[in-house]
C-alpha atoms as one frame of an Amber mdcrd trajectory, in Angstrom:
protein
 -35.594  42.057 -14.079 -34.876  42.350 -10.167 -37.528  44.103  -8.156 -36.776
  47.322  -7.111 -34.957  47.463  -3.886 -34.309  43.688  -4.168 -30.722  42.350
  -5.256 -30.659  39.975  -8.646 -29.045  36.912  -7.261 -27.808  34.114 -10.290
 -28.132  30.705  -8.399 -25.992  29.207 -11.291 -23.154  30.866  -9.695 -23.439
  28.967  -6.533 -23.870  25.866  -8.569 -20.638  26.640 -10.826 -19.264  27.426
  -7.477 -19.949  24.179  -5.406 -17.962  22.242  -8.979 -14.833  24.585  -9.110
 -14.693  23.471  -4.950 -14.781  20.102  -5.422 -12.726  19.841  -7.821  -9.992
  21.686  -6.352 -10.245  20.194  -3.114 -10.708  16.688  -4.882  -7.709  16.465
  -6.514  -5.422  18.424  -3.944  -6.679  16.137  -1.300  -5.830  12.908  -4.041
  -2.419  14.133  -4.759  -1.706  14.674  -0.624  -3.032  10.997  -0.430  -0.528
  10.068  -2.637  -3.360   8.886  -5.310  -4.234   9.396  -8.544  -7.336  10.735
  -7.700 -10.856   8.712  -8.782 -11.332  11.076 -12.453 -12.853  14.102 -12.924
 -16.014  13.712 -11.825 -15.054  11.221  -8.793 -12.604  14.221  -7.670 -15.488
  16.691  -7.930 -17.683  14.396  -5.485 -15.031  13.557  -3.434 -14.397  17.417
  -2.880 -18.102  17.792  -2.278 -18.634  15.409   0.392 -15.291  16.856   1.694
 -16.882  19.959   1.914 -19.754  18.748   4.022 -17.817  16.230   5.977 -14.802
  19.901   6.830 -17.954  22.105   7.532 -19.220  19.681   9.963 -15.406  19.057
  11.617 -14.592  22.697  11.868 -18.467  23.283  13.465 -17.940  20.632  15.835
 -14.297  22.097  16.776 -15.611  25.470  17.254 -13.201  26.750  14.985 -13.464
  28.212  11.304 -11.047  28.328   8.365  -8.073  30.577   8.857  -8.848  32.016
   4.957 -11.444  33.471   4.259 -14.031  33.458   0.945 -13.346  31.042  -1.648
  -9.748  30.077  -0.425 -11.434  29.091   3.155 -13.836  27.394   1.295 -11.744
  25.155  -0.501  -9.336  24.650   2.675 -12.264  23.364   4.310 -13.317  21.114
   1.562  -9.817  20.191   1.261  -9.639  19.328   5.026 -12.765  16.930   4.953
 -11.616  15.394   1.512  -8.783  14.296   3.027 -10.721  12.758   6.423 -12.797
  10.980   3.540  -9.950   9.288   1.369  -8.715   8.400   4.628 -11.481   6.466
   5.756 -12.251   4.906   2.457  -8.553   3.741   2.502  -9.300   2.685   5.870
 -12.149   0.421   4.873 -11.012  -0.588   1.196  -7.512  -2.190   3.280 -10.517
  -4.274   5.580 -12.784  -5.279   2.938  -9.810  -6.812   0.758  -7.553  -8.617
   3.243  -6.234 -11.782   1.758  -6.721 -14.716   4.128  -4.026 -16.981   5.649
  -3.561 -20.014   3.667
């Protein structure tokens, strides 16, 4: 029981939370990449990261999300999954260059 005058907070909704945001953003950001995506659980870290990598974008932009709650949430996350299937694309295409014969 909550102490009185304190709100009960459940910190298993945040957690449930940070998954449903990850995977949304993880697999809308795969199919804009025109991917398959990298399976459930690569989606759901992809959309993670993306979520750090959109907070930190938007921060340094001085701008926020034009949504607000959960969809602003996930447009952010679905901003920085993108920037982050983009550079792994970018770096994936360097590492496996064929050589001239």
């Amino acid at each position: 029981m909550a102490p009185i005058g304190k709100p009960f907070t459940d910190h298993s909704m945040g957690f449930l939370t940070w998954i449903v945001v990850g995977l949304v953003a993880g697999v809308l950001a795969s199919l804009v990449m025109g991917g398959t995506g990298y399976g459930l659980i690569g989606d759901i870290i992809i959309g993670i990261a993306g979520a750090f990598i959109g907070g930190w974008i938007f921060r340094e932009l001085g701008t926020t999300s034009p949504f607000g709650g959960l969809p602003g949430i996930i447009f952010v996350a679905f901003v920085g999954a993108v920037v982050l299937l983009f550079a792994l694309r970018l770096i994936r295409r360097a590492t496996y260059r064929v050589p001239p014969p």
